[in-house]
Backbone as CSV, one residue per row, in Angstrom:
resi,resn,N_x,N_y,N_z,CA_x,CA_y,CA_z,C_x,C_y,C_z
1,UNK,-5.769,2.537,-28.421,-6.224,3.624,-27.552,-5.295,3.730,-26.352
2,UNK,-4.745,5.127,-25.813,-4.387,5.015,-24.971,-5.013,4.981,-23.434
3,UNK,-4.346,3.945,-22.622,-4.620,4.196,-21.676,-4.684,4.795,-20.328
4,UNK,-5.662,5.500,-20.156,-5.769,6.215,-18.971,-6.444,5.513,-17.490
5,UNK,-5.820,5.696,-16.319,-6.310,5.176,-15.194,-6.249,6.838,-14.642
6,UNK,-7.876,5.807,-13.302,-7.953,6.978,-12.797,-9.038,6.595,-11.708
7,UNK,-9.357,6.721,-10.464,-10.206,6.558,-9.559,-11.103,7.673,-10.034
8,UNK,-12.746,7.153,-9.612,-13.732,8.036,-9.578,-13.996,8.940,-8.379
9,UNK,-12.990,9.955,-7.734,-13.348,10.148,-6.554,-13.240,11.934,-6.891
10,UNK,-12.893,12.649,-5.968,-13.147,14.290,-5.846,-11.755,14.256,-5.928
11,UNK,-10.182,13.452,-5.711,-9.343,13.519,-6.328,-8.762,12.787,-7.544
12,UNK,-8.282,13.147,-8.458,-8.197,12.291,-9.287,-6.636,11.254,-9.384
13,UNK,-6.831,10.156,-9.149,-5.737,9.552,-9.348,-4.315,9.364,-10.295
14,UNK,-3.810,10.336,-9.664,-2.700,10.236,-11.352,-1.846,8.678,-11.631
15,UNK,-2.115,8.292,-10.865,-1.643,6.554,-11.124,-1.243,7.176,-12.437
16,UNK,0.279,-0.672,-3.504,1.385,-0.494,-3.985,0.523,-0.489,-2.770
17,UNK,0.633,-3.181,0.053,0.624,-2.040,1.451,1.928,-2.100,1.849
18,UNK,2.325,-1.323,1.174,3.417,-1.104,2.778,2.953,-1.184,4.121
19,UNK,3.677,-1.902,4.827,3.475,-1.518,6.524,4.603,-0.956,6.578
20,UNK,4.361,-0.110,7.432,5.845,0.178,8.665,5.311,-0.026,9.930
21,UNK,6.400,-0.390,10.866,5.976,-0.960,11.827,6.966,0.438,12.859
22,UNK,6.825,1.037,13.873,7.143,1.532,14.718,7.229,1.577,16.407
23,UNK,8.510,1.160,16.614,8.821,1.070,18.450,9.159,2.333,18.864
24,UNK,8.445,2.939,20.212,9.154,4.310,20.097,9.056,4.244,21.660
25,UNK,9.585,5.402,22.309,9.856,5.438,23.724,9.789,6.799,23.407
26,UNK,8.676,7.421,24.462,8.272,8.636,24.514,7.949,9.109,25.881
27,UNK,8.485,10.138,26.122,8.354,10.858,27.324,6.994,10.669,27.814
28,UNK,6.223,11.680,26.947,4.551,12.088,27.355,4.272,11.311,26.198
29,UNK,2.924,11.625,26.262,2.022,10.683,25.191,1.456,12.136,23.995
30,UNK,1.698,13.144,24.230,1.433,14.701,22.919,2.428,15.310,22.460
31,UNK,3.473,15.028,23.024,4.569,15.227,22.162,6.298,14.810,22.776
32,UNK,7.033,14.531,21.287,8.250,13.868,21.380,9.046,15.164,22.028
33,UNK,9.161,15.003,23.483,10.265,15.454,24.504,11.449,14.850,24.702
34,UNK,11.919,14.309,24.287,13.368,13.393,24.279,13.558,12.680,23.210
35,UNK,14.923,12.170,23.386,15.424,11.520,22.055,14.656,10.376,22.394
36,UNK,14.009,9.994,21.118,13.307,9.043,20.603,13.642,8.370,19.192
37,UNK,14.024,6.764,19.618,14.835,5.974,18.508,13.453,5.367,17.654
38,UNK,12.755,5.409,16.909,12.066,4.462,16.203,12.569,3.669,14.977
39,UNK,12.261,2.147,15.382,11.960,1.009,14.970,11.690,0.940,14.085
40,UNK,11.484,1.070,12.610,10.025,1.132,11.352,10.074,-0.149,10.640
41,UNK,9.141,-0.634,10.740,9.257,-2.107,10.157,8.722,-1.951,8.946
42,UNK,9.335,-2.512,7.953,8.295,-2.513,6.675,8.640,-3.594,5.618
43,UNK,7.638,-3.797,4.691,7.485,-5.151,3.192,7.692,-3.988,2.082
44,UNK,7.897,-4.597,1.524,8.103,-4.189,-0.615,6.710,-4.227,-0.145
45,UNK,5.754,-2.745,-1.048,4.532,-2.724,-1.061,4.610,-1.004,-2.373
46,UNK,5.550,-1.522,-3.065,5.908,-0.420,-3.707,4.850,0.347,-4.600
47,UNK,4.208,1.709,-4.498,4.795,2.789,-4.898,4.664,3.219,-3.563
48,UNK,4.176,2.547,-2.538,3.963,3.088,-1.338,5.292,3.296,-0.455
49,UNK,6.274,1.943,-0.350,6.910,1.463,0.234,7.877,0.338,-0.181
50,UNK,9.142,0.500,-0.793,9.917,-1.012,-0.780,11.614,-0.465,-0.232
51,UNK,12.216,-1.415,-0.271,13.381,-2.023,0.135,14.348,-1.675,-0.396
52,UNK,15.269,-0.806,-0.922,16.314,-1.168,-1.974,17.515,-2.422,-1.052
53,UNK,18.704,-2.385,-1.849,19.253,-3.391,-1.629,20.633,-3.288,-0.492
54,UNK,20.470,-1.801,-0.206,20.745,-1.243,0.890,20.032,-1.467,2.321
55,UNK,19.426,-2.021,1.998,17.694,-1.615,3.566,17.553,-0.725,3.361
56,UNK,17.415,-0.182,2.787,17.017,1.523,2.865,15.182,2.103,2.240
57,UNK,14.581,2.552,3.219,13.294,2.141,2.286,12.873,3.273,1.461
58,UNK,12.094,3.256,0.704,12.323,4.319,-0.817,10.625,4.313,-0.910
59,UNK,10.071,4.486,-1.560,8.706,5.438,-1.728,8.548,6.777,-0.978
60,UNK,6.829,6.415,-1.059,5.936,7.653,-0.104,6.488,7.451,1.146
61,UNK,6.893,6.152,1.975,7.397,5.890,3.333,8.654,6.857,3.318
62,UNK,9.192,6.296,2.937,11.085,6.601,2.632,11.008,8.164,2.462
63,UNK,10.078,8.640,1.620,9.936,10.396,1.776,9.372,11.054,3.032
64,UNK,8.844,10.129,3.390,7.763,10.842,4.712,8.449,10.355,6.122
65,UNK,9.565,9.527,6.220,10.646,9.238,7.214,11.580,10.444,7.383
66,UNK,12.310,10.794,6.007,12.917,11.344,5.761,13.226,13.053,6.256
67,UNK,11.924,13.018,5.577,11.334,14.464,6.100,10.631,14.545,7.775
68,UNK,10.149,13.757,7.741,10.070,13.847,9.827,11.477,13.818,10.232
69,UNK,11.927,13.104,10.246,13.833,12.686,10.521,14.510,14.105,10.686
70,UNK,14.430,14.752,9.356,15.123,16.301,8.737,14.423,17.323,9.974
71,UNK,13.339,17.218,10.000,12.591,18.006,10.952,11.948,18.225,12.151
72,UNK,12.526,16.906,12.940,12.502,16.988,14.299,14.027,16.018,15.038
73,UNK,14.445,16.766,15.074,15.854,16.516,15.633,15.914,15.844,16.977
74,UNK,14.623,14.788,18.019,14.463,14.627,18.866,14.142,13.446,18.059
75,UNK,13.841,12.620,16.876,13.575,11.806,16.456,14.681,10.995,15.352
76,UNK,14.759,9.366,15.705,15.282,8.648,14.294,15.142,7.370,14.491
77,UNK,15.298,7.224,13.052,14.548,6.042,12.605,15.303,4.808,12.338
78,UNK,15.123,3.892,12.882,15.662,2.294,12.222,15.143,1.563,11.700
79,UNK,15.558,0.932,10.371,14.536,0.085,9.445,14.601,-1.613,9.982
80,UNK,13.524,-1.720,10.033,13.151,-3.247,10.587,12.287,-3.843,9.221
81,UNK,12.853,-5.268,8.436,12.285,-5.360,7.703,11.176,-6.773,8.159
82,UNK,9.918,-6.788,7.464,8.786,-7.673,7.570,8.713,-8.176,6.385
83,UNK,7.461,-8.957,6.770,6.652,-8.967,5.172,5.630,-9.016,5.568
84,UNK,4.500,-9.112,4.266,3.150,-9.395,4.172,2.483,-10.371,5.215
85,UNK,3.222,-11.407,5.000,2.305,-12.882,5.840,2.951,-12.449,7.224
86,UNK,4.005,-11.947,7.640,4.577,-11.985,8.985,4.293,-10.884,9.627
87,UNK,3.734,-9.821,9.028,3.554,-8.782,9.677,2.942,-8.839,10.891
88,UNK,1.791,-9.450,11.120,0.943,-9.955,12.366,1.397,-10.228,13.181
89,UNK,2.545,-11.254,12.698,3.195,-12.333,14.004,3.775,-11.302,14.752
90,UNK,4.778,-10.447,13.858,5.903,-9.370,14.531,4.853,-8.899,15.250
91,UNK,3.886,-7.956,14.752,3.296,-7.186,15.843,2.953,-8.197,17.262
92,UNK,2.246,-9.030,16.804,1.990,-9.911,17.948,3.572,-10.680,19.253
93,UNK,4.300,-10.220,18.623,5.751,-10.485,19.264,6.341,-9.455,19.569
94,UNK,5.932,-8.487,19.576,6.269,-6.726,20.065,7.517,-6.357,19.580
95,UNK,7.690,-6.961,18.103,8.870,-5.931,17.949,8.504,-5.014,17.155
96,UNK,7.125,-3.992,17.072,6.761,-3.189,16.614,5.258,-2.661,17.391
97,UNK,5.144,-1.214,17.283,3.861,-0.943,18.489,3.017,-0.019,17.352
98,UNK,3.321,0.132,15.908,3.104,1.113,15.534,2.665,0.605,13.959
99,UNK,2.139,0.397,13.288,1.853,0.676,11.435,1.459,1.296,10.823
100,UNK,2.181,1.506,9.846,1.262,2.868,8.886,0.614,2.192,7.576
101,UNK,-0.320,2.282,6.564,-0.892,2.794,5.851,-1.233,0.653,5.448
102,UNK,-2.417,0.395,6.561,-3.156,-0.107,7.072,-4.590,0.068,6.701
103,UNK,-5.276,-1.127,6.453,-6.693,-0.992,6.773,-7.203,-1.974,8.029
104,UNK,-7.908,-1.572,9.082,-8.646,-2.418,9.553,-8.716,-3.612,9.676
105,UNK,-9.502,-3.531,8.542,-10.221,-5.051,8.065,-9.302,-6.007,7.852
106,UNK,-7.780,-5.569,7.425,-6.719,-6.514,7.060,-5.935,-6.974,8.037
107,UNK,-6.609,-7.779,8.631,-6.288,-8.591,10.130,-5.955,-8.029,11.343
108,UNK,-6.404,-6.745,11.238,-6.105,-6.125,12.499,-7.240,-6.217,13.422
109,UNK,-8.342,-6.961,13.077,-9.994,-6.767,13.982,-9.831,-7.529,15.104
110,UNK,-8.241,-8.195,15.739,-8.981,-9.009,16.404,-7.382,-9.030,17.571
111,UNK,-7.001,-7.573,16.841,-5.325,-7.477,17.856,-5.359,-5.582,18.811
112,UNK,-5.002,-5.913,19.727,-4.655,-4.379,20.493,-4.178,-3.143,19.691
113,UNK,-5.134,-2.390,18.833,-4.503,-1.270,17.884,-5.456,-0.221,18.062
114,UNK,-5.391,1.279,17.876,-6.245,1.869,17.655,-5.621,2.790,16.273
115,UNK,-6.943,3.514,15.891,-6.251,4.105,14.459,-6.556,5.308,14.451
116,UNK,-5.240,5.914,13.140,-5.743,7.312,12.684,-6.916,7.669,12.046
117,UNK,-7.010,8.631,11.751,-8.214,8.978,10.828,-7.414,8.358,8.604
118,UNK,-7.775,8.042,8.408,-7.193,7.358,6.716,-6.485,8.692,6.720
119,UNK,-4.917,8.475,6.124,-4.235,9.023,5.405,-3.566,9.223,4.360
120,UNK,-4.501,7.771,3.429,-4.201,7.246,1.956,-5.097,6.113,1.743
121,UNK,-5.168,7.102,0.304,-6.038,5.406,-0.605,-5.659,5.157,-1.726
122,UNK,-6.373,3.825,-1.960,-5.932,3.284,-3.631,-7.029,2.166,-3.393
123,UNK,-6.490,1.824,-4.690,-7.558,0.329,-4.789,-6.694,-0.876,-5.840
124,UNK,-7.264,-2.231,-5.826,-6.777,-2.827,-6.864,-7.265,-3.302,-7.919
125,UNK,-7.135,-3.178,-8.831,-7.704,-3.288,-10.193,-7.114,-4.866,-11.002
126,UNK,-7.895,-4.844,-11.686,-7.632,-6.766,-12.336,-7.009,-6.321,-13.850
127,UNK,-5.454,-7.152,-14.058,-4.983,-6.912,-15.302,-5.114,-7.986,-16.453
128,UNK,-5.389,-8.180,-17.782,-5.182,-9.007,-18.250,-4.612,-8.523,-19.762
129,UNK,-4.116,-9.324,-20.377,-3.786,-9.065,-22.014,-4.600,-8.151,-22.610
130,UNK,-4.124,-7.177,-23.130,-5.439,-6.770,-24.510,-4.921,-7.596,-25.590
131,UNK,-6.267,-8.019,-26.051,-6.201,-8.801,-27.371,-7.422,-8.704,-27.946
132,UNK,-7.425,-8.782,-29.545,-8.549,-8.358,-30.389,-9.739,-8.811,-29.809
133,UNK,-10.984,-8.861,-29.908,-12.365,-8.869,-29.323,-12.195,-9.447,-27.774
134,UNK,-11.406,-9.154,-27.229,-11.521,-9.109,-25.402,-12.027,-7.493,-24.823
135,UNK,-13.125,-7.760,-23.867,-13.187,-6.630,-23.524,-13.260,-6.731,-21.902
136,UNK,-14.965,-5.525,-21.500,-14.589,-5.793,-19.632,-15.390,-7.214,-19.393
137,UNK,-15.800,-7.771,-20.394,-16.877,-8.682,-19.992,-15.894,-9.869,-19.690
138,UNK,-14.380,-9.523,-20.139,-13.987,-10.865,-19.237,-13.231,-10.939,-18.443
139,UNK,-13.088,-9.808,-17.079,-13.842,-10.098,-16.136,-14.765,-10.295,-15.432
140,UNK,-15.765,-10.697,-16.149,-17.375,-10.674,-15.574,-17.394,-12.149,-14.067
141,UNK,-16.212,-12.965,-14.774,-16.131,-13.928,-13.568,-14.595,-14.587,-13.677
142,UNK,-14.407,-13.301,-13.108,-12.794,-13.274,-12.843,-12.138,-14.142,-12.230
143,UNK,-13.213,-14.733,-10.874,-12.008,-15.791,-10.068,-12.151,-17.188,-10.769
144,UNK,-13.162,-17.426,-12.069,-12.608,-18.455,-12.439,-11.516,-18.183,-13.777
145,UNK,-10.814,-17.304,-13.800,-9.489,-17.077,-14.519,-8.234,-17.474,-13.802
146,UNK,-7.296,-17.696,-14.274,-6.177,-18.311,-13.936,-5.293,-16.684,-13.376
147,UNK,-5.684,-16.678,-12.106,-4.749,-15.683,-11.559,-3.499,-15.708,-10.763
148,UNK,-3.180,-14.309,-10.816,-2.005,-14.265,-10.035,-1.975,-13.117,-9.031
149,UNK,-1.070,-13.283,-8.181,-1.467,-11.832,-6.933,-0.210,-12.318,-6.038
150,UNK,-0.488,-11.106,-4.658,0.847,-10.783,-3.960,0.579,-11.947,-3.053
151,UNK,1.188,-12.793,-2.351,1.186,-13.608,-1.168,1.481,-12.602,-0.040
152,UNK,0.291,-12.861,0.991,0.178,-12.238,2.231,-0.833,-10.544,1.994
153,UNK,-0.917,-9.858,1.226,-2.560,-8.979,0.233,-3.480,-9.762,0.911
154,UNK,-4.314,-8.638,1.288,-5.723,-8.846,1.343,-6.312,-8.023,-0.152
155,UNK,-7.454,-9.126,-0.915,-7.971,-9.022,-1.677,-8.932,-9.284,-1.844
156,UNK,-10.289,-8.509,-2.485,-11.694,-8.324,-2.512,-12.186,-9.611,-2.767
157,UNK,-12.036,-10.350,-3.667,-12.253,-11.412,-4.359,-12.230,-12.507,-3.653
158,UNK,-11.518,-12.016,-2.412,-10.704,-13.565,-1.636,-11.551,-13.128,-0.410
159,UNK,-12.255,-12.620,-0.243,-13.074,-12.069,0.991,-11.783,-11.846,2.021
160,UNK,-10.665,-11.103,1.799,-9.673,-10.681,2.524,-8.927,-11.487,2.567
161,UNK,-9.073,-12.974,3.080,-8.311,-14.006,3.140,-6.848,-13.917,2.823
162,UNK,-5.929,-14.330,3.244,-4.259,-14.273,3.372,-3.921,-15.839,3.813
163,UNK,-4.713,-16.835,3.411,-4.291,-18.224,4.027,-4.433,-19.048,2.263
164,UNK,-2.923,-18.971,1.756,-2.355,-19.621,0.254,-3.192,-20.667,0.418
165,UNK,-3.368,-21.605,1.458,-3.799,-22.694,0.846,-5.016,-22.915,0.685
166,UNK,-5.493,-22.468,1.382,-7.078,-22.277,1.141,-7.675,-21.408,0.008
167,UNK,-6.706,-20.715,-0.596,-7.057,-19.876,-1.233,-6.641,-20.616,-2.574
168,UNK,-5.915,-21.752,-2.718,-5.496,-22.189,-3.925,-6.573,-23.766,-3.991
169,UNK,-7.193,-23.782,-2.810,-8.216,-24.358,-3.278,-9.526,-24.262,-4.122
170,UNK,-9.739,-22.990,-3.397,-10.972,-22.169,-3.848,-10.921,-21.409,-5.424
171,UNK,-9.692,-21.380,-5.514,-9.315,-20.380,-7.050,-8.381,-20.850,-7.964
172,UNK,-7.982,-20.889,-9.074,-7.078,-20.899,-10.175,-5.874,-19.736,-9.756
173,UNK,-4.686,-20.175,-8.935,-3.900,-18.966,-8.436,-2.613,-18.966,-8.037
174,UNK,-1.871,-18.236,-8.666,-0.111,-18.280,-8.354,-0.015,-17.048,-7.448
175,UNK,1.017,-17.561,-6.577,0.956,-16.241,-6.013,2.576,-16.269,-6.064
176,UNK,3.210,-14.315,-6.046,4.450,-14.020,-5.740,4.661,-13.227,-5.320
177,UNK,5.901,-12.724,-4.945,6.424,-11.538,-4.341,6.549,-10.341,-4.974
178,UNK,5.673,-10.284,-6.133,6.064,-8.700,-7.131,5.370,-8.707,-8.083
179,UNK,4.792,-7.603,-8.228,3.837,-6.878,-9.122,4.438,-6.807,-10.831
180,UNK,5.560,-6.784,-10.682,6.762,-6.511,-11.699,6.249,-7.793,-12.266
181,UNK,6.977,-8.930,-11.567,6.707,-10.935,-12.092,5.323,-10.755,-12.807
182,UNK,4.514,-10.320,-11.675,3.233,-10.446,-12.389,2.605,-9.907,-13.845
183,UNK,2.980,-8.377,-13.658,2.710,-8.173,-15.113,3.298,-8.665,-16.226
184,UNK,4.786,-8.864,-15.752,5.869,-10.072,-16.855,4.682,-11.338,-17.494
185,UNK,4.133,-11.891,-16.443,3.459,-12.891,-16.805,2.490,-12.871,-17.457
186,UNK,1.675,-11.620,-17.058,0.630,-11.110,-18.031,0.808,-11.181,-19.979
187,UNK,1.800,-10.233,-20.229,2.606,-9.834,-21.043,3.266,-11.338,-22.079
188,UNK,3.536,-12.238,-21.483,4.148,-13.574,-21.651,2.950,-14.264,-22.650
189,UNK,1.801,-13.943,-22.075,0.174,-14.680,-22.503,0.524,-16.134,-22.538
190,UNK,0.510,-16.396,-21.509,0.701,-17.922,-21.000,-0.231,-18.002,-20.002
191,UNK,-1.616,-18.102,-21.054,-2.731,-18.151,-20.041,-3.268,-19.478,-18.886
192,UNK,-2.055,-20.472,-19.134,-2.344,-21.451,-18.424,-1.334,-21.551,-17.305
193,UNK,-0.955,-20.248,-17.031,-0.169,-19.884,-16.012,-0.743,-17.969,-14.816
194,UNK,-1.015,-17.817,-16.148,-1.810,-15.905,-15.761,-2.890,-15.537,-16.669
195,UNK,-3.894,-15.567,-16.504,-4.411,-15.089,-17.499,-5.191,-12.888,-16.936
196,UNK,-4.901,-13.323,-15.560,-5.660,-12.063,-14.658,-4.710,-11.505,-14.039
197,UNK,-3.821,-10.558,-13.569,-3.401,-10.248,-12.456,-3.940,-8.948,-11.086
198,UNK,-3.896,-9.465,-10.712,-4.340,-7.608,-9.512,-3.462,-7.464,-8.752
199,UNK,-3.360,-6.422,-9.184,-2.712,-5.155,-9.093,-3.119,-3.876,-8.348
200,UNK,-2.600,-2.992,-7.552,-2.772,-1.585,-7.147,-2.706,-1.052,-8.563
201,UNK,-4.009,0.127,-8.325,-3.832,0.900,-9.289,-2.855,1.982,-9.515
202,UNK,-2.085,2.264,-8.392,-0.701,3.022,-8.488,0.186,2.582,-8.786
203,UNK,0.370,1.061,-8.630,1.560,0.495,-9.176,1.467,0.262,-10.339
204,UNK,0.293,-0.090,-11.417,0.499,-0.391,-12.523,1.120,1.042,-13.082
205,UNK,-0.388,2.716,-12.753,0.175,3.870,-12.973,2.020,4.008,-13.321
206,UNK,2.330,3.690,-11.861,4.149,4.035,-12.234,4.180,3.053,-13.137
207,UNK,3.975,2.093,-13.296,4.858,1.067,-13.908,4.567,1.355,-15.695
208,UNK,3.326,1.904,-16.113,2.955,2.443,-17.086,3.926,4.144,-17.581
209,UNK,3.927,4.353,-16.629,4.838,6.014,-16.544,6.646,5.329,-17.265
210,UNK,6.874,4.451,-16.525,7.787,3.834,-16.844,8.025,3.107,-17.867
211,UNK,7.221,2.285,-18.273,7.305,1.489,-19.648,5.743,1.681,-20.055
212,UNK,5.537,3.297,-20.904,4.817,3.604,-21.547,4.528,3.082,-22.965
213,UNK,5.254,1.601,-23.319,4.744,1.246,-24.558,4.028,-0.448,-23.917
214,UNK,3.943,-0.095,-22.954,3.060,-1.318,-22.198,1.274,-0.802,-21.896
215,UNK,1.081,0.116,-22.573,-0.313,1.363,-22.049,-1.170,0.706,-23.517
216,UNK,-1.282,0.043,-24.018,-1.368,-0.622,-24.877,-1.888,-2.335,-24.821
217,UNK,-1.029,-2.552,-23.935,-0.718,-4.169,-24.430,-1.604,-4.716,-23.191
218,UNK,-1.899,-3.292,-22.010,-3.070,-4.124,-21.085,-4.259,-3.789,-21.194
219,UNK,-5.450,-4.620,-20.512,-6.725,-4.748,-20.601,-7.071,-4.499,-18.716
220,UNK,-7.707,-3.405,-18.521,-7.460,-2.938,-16.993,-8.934,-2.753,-16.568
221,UNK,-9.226,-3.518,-15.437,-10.951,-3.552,-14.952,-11.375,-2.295,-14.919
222,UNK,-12.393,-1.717,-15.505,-13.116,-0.623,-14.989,-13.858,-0.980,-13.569
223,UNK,-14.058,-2.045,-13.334,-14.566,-2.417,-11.568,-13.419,-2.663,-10.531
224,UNK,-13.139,-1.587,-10.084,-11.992,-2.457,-9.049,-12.357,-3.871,-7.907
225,UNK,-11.168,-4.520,-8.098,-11.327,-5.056,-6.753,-11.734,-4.805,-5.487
226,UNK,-11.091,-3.948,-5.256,-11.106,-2.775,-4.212,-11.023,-1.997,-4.083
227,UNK,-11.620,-1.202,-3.079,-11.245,-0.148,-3.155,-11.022,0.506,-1.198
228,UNK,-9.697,0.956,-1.320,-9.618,1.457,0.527,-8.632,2.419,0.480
229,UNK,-8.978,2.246,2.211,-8.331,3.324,2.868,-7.491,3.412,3.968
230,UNK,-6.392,4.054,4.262,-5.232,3.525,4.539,-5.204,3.889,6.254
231,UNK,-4.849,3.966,7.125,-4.964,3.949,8.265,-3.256,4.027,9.052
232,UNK,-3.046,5.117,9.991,-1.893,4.253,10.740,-2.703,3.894,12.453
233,UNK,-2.030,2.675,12.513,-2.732,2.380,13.762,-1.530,1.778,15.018
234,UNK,-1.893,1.790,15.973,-0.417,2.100,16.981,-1.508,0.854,18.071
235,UNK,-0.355,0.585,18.646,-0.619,-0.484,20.228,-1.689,-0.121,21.317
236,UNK,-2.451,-0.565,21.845,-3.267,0.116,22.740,-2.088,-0.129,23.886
237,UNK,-2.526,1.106,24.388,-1.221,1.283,25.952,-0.155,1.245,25.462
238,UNK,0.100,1.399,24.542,1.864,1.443,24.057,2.370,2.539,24.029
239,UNK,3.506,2.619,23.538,4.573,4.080,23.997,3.853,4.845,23.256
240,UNK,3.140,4.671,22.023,2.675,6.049,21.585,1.522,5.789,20.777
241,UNK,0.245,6.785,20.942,-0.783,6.953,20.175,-1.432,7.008,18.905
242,UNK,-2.412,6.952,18.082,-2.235,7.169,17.101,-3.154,8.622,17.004
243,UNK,-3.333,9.253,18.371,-3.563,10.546,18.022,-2.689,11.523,18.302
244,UNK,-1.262,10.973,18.627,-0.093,11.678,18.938,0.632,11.310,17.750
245,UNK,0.503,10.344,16.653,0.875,10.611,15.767,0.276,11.214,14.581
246,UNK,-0.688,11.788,14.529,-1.272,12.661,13.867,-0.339,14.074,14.016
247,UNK,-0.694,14.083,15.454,-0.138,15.279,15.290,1.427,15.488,15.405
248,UNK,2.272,14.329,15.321,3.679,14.246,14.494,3.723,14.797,13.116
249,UNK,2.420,13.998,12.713,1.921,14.220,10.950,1.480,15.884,10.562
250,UNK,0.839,16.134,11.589,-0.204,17.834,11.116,0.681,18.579,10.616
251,UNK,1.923,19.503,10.940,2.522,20.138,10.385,2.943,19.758,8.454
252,UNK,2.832,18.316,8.209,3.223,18.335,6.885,1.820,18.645,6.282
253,UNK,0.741,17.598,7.100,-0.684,18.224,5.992,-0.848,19.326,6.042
254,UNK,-0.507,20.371,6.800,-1.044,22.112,6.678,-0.351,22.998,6.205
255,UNK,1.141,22.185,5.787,1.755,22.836,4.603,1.845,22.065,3.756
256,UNK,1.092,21.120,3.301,1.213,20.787,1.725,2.256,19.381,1.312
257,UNK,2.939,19.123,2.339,4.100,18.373,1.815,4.256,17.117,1.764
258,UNK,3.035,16.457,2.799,3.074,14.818,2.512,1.655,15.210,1.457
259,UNK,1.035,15.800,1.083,0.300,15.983,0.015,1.080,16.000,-1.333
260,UNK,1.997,16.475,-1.499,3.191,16.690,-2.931,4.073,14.853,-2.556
261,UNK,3.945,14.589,-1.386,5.017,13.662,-1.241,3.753,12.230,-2.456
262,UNK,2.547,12.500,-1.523,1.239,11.508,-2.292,1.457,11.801,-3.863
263,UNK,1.208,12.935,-4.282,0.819,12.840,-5.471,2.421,12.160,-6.286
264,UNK,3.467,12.718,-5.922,4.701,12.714,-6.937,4.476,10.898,-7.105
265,UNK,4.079,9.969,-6.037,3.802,8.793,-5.785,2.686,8.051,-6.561
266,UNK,2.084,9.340,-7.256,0.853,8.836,-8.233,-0.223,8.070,-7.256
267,UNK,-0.441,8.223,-5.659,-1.297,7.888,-4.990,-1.900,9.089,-4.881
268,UNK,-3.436,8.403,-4.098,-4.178,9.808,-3.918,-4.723,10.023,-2.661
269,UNK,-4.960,11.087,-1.775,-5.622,11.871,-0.647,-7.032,10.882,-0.428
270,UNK,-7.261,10.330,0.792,-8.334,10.346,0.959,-9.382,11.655,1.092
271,UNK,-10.635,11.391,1.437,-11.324,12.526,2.246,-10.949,13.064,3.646
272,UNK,-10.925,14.053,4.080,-10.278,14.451,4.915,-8.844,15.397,5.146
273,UNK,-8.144,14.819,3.923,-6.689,15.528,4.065,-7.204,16.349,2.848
274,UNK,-6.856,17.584,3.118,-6.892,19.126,2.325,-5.991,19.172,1.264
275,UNK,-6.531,19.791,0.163,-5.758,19.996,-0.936,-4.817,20.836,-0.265
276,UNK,-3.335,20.653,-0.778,-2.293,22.229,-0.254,-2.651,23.391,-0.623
277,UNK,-2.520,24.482,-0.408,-3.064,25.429,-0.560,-1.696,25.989,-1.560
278,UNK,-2.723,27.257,-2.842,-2.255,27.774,-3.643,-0.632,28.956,-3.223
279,UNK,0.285,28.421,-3.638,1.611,29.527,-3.026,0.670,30.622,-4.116
């Protein structure tokens, strides 16, 4: 059977966190009046956000830089790279005042930020082998499966948690730097190494778009892990707002274009951001 993914929501998922991190120096606090250099810090969090081998960052980020960049000539951008586990520290060391596509809950409850209204979601879903009489019932108790996942992810299962060692106490669990390794491992059926992986449901999406004779060979939770919503959230008292970056943002949501930038990304619109309207 082939497989189809797809969130249950009012958009449908055609199926990955990036952070970016942003320093900016701004005249006023409603709009960019002078040249303004930004900082953008960001992790491999790909379909959202990764790295090529240039620095150069490539997803939904890398399109939505790009196109602010192209279209306000008072603005540009420098790539600052992070990761997952360090992201905190940096912010907490100010070489960034700014992140995009953020939740909350993922260690931000307890640092100087305020946020946008969500400007992306996804969720993560649990992968394992298809093989003859396996079905959803085994994940019915998933964390005692031999898993694998991103180091520095917040994940449902882990009650958010981002601390490896505690977390390799509590669970059967490898952790690495790529979604790619992981499904490799899946695929391998070396269940005494992977028998589960989670995954964004956009990243498997591309990665299925891509090696469409792999739509087959997985077994994909109908229960997600998770499920959220993405947030950019900026410094309290810092050079810039996160309701001044909205409205950096408004001109693309009211023509349509970080909406085409989401979908080509196989991510989807939260509530709130408007379908583009019919040319």
């Amino acid at each position: 059977m082939k497989l189809q993914l797809g969130l249950k929501r009012r958009h449908p998922l055609k199926v990955t966190l990036l952070i970016l991190g942003l320093t900016l120096t701004l005249g006023v606090t409603t709009t960019v009046s002078a040249q303004t250099n930004i900082a953008v810090g960001v992790y491999n969090f790909p379909p959202v956000a990764s790295v090529n081998s240039e620095n150069k960052v490539e997803g939904l980020l890398g399109d939505l830089l790009r196109e602010l960049d192209s279209t306000n000539d008072k603005v540009t951008f420098r790539i600052v790279y992070t990761s997952p586990k360090r992201r905190h520290l940096d912010f907490h060391a100010g070489l960034y005042d700014v992140i995009f596509f953020e939740n909350p809950s993922w260690g931000w409850e307890n640092l100087p930020v305020n946020a946008t209204r969500p400007i992306l979601m996804d969720e993560d879903v649990y992968v394992a082998l298809n093989k003859p009489g396996r079905d959803q019932s085994f994940f019915d108790n998933v964390t005692e499966r031999q898993l694998v996942a991103i180091s520095g992810y917040h994940y449902g299962f882990a009650g958010l948690s981002t601390d490896n060692a505690e977390l390799e106490k509590r669970f059967n669990i490898e952790f690495s730097h790529s979604h790619s390794r992981n499904l490799d491992l899946i695929k391998a059926d070396r269940p005494s190494l992977a028998e589960v992986a989670v995954v964004s449901r956009s990243y498997l999406q591309s990665h299925l778009n891509d090696n469409p004779e792999d739509s087959d060979r997985f077994l994909v939770s109908d229960t997600p892990d998770q499920t959220y919503l993405l947030h950019i959230m900026a410094r309290d008292n810092g050079p810039i707002d996160a309701t001044t970056l909205e409205q950096l943002l408004s001109p693309l949501f009211k023509d349509g274009r970080y909406q085409q930038f989401v979908y080509k990304r196989d991510l989807q619109l939260p509530p709130g951001i408007p379908e583009p309207a019919a040319p």
